[in-house]
C-alpha positions in Angstrom: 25.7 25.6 -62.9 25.3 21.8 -63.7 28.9 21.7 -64.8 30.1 23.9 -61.9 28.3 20.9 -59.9 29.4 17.8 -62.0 33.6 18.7 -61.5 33.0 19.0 -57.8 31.5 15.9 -58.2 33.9 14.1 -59.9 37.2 15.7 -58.1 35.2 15.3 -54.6 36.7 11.6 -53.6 40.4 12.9 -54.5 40.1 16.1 -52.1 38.7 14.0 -49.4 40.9 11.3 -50.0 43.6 13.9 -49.7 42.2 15.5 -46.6 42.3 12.3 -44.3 44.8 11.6 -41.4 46.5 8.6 -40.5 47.1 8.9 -36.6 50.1 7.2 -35.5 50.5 7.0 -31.6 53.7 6.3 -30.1 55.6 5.0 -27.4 59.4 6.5 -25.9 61.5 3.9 -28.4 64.5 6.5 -29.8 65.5 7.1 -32.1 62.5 5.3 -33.6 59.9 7.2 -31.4 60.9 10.2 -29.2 60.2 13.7 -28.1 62.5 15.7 -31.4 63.9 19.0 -31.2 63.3 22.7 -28.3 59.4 22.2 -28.9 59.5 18.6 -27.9 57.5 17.4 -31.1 56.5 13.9 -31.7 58.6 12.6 -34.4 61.0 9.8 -34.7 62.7 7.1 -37.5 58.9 5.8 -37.7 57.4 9.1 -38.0 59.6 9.6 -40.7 59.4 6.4 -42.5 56.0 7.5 -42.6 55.8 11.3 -43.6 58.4 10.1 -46.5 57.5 6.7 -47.7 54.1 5.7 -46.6 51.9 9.0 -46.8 52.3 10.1 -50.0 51.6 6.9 -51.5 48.7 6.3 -49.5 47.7 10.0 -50.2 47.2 11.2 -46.4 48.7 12.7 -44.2 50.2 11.8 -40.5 49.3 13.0 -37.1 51.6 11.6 -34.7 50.3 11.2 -30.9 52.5 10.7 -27.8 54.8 9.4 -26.8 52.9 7.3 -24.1 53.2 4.3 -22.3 53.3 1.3 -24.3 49.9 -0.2 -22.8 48.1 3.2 -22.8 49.2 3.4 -26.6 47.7 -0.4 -27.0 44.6 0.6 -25.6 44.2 3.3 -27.5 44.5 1.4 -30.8 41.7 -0.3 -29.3 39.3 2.1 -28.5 39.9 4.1 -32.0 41.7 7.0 -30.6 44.7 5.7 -32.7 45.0 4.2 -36.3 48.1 2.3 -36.0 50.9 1.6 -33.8 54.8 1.3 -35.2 57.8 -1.1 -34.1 54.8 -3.9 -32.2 56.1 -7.5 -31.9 53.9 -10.0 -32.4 52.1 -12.0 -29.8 49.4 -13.8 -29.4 47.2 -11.5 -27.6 47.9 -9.0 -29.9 47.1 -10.9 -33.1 43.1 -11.6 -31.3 42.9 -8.0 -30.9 44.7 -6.5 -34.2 45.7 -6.4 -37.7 49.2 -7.7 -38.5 50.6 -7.0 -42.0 52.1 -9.7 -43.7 55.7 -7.8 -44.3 57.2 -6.2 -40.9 58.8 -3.1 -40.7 62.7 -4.5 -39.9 64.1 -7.3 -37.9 65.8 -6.5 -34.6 68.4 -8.3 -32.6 67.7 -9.2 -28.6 70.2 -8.3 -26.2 71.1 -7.5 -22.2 73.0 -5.0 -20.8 75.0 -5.4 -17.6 77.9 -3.0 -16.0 81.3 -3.2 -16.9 82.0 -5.4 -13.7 79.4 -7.8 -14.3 81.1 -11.2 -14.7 78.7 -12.2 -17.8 80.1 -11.7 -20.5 79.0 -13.8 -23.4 75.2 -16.1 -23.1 75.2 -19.3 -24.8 72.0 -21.1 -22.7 69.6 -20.7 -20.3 71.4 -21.7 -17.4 73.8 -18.8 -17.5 71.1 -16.8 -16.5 69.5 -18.8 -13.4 69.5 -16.7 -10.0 69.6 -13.0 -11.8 67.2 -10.0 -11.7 66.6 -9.0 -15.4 64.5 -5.7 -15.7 62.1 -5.3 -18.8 59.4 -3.3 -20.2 55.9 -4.4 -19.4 54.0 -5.8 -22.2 57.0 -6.0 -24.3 58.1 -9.4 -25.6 59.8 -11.4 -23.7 62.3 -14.4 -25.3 61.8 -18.0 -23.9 65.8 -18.0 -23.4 64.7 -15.7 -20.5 61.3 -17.6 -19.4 62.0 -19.6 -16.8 61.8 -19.7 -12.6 65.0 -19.3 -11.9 65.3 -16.1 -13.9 63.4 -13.3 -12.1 62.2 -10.2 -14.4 61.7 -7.1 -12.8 58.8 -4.7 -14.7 58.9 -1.2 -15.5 56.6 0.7 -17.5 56.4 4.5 -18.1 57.8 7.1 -21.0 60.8 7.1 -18.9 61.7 3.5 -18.8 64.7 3.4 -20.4 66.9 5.9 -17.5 64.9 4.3 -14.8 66.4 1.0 -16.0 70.1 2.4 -15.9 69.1 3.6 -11.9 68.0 -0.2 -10.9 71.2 -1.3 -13.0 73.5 0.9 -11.4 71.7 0.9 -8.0 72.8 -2.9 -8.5 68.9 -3.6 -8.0 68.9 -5.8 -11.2 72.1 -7.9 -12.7 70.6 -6.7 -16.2 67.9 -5.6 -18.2 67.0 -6.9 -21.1 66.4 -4.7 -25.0 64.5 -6.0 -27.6 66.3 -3.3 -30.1 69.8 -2.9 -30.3 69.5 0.1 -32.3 67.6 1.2 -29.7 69.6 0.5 -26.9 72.8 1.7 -28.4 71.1 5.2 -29.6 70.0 5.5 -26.3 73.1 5.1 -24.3 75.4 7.2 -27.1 72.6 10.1 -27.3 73.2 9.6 -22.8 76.9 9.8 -23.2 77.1 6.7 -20.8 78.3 4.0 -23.8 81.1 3.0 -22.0 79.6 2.3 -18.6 78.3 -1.2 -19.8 78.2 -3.9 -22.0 76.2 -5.2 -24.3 75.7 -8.8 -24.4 74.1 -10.4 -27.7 71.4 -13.5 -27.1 71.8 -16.7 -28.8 68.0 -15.8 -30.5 66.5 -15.5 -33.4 66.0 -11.8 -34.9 62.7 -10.7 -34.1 60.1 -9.2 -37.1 58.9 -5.7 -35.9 55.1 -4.4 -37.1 52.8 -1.6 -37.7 49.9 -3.2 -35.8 46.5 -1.6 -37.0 42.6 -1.8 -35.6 40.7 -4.7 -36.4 38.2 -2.7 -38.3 37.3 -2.2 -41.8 39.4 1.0 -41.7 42.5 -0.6 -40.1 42.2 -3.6 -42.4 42.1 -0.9 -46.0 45.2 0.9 -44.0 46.9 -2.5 -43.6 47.2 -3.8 -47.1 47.5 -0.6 -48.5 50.6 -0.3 -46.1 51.4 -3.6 -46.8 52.1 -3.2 -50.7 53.9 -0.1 -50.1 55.8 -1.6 -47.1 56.9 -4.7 -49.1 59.7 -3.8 -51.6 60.9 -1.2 -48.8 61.5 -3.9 -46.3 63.8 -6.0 -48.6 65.7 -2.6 -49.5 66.3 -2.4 -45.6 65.0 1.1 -45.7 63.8 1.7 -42.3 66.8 0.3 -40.4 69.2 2.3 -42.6 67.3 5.4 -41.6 68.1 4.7 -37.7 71.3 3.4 -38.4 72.0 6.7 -39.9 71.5 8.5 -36.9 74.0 6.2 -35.0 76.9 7.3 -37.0 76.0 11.2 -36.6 
């Protein structure tokens, strides 16, 4: 019997180790984060990153929750309904509320999109954008080539962001919107079948790093470096944006 005792003992931390869940809540950000396949199950480029990179390493598994609204997903990273949040730009606000790894998850490129007709065709300062209606995400992160009075941004939030941006853009209610991910954006207007309609216009900007942010607890900060030394050599392969890009050429 004490033997029977002393191997649960000794295999107990592995089983329980095994047994614990990472939940990753998501907002609508395809192909990275989206509703997949007839049952409309949470999955995604990040989800998958996961499932095949991260988890087994880490020895858990992955519970993915959403996809929600960007600043209902934040707060529930928060309040601990949540362990971590994928594809989160770093701001200030942000970095007093949440852990930050040291390695991002890829680098993304900024862009606008405007209808074929629009006369803007290439940005190369500020100025060129003075007196237009730009829509973008609330709470997202907005480049200081756009900040500035004369440039008016038009919010939207919501899961369904992304189509209700296309209405205001071809409602003629905004000039353009602006898209932190040009994966992203193009996925979404290929996987739409609407590619054609407009143009995408590049900014003059630095690429901008993309993280899992994680809970500034003791938890979150055991989940972050852990993440971080698996993350690390991954990044400089490129692996995450190779798997979205390979959805674009599908």
């Amino acid at each position: 019997m004490k033997k029977i005792i002393l191997i649960i003992f000794l295999f107990l931390p592995a089983f329980l180790s095994a047994q614990e869940t990472v939940k990753i809540g998501t907002f609508t950000l395809p192909p990275f984060m989206m509703e997949t396949g007839p049952d409309k199950k949470t999955g995604g480029v990040a989800i998958d990153f996961w499932k095949k990179h991260i988890a087994p390493e880490m020895n858990v598994t992955v519970e993915a929750i959403g996809p929600f609204p960007a600043m209902r997903i934040i707060k529930m990273l928060e309040d601990g309904t949540i362990d971590l949040i994928p594809n989160m730009t770093k701001i200030k606000e942000r970095e007093a509320k949440f852990i930050f790894p040291k390695t991002p998850l890829s680098r993304i490129t900024t862009c606008l999109v405007v209808r074929k007709d629009s006369p803007l065709k290439i940005i190369r300062k500020k100025e060129e954008l003075f007196n237009l209606r730009i829509g973008f995400l609330e709470g997202g992160f907005i480049p200081p080539l756009i900040r500035h009075e004369k440039i008016k941004i038009e919010l939207v939030y919501g899961a369904d962001y992304f189509q209700r941006f296309i209405g205001m853009l071809d409602a003629r209610r905004t000039d353009a919107f602006l898209h932190i991910n040009h994966l992203s954006l193009m996925y979404e207007l290929k996987l739409m079948g609407i590619s054609e309609k407009y143009r995408i216009i590049l900014l003059p900007v630095k690429k901008i790093n993309v993280y899992c942010l994680f809970q500034k607890t003791e938890k979150g900060r055991i989940l972050a470096e852990k993440f971080e030394k698996i993350n690390a050599p991954l990044f400089k392969a490129g692996v995450y944006n190779q798997m979205a890009e390979s959805l674009l050429k599908k």
